[in-house]
N, C-alpha and C positions, 0 to 999 in steps of 0.2 A: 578547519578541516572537516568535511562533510562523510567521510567514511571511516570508520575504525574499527581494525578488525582486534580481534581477542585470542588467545593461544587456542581456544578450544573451535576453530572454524567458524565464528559467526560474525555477522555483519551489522553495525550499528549505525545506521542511518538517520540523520538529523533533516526533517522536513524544510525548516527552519534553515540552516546553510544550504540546501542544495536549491529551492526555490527564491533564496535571497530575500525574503520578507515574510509578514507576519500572514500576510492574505494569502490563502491557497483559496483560487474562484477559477484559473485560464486552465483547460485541459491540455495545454500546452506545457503547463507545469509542472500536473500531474503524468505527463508523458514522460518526464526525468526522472520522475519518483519510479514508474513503471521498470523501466528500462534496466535502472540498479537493482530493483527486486526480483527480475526477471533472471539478470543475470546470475544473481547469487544461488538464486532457486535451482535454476540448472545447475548445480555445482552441487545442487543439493547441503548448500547452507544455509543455517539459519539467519533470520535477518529480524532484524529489530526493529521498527519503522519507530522512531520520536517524535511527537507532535509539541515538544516543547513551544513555548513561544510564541505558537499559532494561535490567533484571534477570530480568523474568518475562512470557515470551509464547506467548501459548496459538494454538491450532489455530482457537477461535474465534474469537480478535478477529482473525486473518491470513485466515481466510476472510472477515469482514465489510470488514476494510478494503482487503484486493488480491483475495481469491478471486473477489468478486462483479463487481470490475472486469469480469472474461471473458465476461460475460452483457450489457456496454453498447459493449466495446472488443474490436477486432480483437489480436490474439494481437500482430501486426506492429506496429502502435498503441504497445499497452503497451507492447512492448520498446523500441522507437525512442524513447517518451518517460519512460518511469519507468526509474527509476535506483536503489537500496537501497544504504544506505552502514553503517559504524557497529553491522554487526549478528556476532554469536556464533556462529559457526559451527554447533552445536547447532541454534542460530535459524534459521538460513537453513537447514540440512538441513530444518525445519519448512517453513518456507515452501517449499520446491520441492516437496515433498508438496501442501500446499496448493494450488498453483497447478498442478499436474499434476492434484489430483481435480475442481478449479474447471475447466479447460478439457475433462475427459471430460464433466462433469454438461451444461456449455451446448452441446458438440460434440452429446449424444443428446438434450438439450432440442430444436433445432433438427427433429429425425427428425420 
C-alpha cells in the first residue's frame, strides 16, 4: 500500500511502493511522486514523502518530483506541509541543491 493516511489529515508516501524499485533516475517517476504531493498540498495536507529503501537518486527525478513543486506552491506552503524522512545524507545534500535551483528558476520565471 503506497498511501496511508493518519487521523490527524496527513499523507504518508512511500517512494519505494509508488516507483516500484530501489532507483529513483526517470522523471517519469518522479512525475508520480509529483502528482500525489501536489494533490495533497492542495487540500492543504500534510504529506510525508519516505525515501526508505532508495539506493539511487538523481537530480532528475528530485526536480520532477519536489523541484517543480516551487512553480504551483509558495516556498511557505511546502515547508509547512511537506516533510522528507528516510533519506541519505548524500541524497538530501541533492535535494537542497535541487530545491535551491527550483526556487531561483520560478523566482526569475515570475520577472
Amino acid at each position: 500500500m503506497e498511501l496511508h493516511l493518519s487521523m490527524n489529515n496527513s499523507l504518508q508516501l512511500s517512494v519505494f511502493e509508488i516507483v516500484g524499485s530501489q532507483f529513483c533516475v526517470a522523471s517519469c517517476d518522479g512525475q508520480r511522486i509529483y502528482e500525489r504531493i501536489t494533490m495533497a498540498l492542495k487540500e492543504r495536507r500534510n504529506v510525508t514523502l519516505s525515501f526508505y529503501n532508495i539506493t539511487s537518486l538523481t537530480a532528475v527525478f528530485l526536480n520532477t518530483a519536489i523541484g517543480q513543486l516551487y512553480g504551483e506552491f509558495s516556498e511557505e506552503q511546502i515547508r509547512a506541509l511537506l516533510k522528507v524522512q528516510d533519506m541519505q545524507s548524500d541524497d538530501l545534500a541533492l535535494l537542497k541543491r535541487v530545491v535551491e535551483t527550483a526556487k531561483q528558476y520560478f523566482k526569475d520565471q515570475q520577472r
